[in-house]
C-alpha angles and dihedrals in degrees: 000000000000116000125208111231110229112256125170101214121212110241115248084233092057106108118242094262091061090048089058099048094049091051089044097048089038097061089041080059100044098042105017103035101029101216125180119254084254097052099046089051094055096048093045096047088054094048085054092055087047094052082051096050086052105056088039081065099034084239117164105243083216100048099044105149129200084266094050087057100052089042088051084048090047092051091056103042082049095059100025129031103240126195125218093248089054094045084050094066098043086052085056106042090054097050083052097061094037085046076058098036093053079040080062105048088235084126138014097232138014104243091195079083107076094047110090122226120253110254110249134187104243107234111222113240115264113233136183124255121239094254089053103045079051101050087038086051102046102038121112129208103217088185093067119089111250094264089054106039089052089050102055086039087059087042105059088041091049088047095049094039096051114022089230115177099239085246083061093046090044092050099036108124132219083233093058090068120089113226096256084051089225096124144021140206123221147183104225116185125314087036084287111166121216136151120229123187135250110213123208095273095051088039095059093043090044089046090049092049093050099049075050097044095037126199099282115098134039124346107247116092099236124067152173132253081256094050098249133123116298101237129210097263087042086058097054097036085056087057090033088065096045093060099052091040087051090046095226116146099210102091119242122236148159090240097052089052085055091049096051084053097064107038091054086051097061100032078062095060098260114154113259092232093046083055090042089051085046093043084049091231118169085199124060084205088063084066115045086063079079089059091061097063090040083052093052087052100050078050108059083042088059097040091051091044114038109083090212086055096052115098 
C-alpha cells in the first residue's frame, strides 16, 4: 500500500509575498528546526488558516498586531469549536513564524508574545502494560512474507527497547549501529545527537531482519517491501495492522511504545535524568510527567496490598 506524505499545499490565490514566506518558514521547519512530518504539517497548516484569516481582514502579515491575534482566535472558535490543547498549538505555531520572521529581520518584534497560552490539564502518557508490550512484541504475522515479517518484528522490539521518536527510527542509518548492534546513534529533534541502546532481544530480532535485508538499497535500516525508505506513516499503518490482525483494541503507536519506555524504566529504579538523556528531552519537565504514571501505580499496588489501604 502506497501512503500519501503530508504535505500542506500554497494556495494558487496566496500573493507572492506569502508564498515566500510559506516556502521560506517551511524549509527553517523542516532543516533548522528538524520537525517530524507530523509536526511540520500541523504548523504549517495553522499558519495557512492564518494567512487566510488574513486576507479575509485585509491585515498586513508583517504589521499583526496583539488585536489581530485574538480577532484571528475569536474567528475560529466562532466557526469551529476549538479545544485548549488545539488553541495551544495555533498559538505556537504562530510564535514560532513571527519568532522567524523577527530572525529575519522581516519585523522588529514578535507580536505572538504578548498573547498568553490557554491554561490545559496535562494528560498523563498511555503506556502498555506489560501483558500487552509482550503479546505486541512476540506475535508473529504468518501471512507476511519472511523479509517483512522480520522487519516489523525488528521494528516493535527497536521501538520498546530504545524509546526512539518514529522520525528517529525512520532516519536511523546502517551506519549508526555499532557492529555488535548494541547501540545506535541518532539525530532527535533540533539536530541533537545522542546514542540509545538495543538490548538482546531487539538485537536478535534486529540481527535476523538485516542477513534478510542485506546490505543493497538505501541506506536507512528500515525499509519498505519496495526497498525503499520506511516512512513515518509506514511506520504507523505497520503497527496499525498488527494490531487489527492481532484483534486488540489499544491502539498501537510509536509514541505508546515510547511511553512504555520510559514508565518500566523508572518503575525499575532508573534515574529520571539517565531516562531524560535516553528519551533525548531537552527538558527534564518533559520527563516527570512519566513519574507520575510510575506514582499511580505504586499507588494502586499499594491500595490492593496494605491491609490498612484496603476499604
Amino acid at each position: 500500500m502506497t501512503l500519501p506524505v503530508l504535505e500542506v499545499q500554497i494556495p494558487e490565490h496566496f500573493p507572492q509575498v506569502m508564498a515566500d514566506l510559506f516556502r521560506s518558514y517551511r524549509t527553517y521547519l523542516k532543516i533548522e528546526k528538524n520537525y517530524s512530518e507530523h509536526t511540520l504539517f500541523a504548523y504549517l497548516r495553522d499558519l495557512k488558516f492564518f494567512f487566510e484569516f488574513c486576507l479575509k481582514e485585509e491585515i498586513d502579515i508583517l504589521s499583526v498586531d496583539v488585536l489581530d491575534v485574538r480577532a484571528y482566535f475569536a474567528d475560529l472558535k466562532s466557526s469551529k469549536k476549538q479545544d485548549k490543547r488545539t488553541q495551544s498549538r495555533k498559538l505556537s505555531s504562530l510564535r514560532t513564524f513571527y519568532k522567524f520572521l523577527f530572525r529575519e529581520e522581516k519585523i522588529g518584534a514578535n507580536p505572538i508574545l504578548q498573547v498568553s497560552f490557554p491554561k490545559t490539564k496535562k494528560r498523563l502518557p498511555k503506556n502498555f502494560t506489560p501483558i500487552e508490550t509482550e503479546d505486541i512484541l512476540d506475535y508473529e504475522d504468518p501471512e507476511k512474507k519472511e523479509v517483512l515479517g522480520k522487519r516489523d518484528k525488528a521494528i516493535v522490539e527497536v521501538l520498546y527497547s530504545t524509546g526512539l521518536r518514529v522520525f528517529e527510527l525512520v532516519n536511523a542509518k546502517l551506519s549508526d549501529l555499532n557492529e555488535e548492534l548494541t547501540s545506535l546513534k541518532v539525530m532527535g529533534k533540533r539536530r541533537k545527537e545522542r546514542f540509545v541502546f538495543i538490548g538482546p532481544e531487539a538485537k536478535v530480532a534486529l540481527q535476523e531482519y538485516l542477513d534478510e535485508r542485506g546490505n543493497g538499497g538505501p541506506e536507512e535500516i528500515f525499509l519498505n517491501q519496495r526497498g525503499g525508505k520506511l516512512t513515518t506513516r509506514g511506520i504507523r499503518y505497520i503497527l496499525s495492522e498488527r494490531r487489527s490482525v492481532m484483534g486488540m483494541e489499544k491502539a498501537i503507536t510509536p509514541h505508546k511504545f515510547r511511553h512504555t519506555f520510559a514508565t518500566d524504566l523508572l518503575n525499575a529504579g532508573a534515574d529520571i535524568r539517565a531516562v531524560q538523556e535516553l528519551l533525548g528531552h531537552s527538558s527534564l519537565s518533559s520527563t516527570q510527567v512519566y513519574l507520575s504514571v510510575s506514582r499511580d501505580r505504586l499507588k494502586e499496588v499499594y491500595r490492593n496490598a496494605h491491609p490498612h489501604a484496603k476499604k
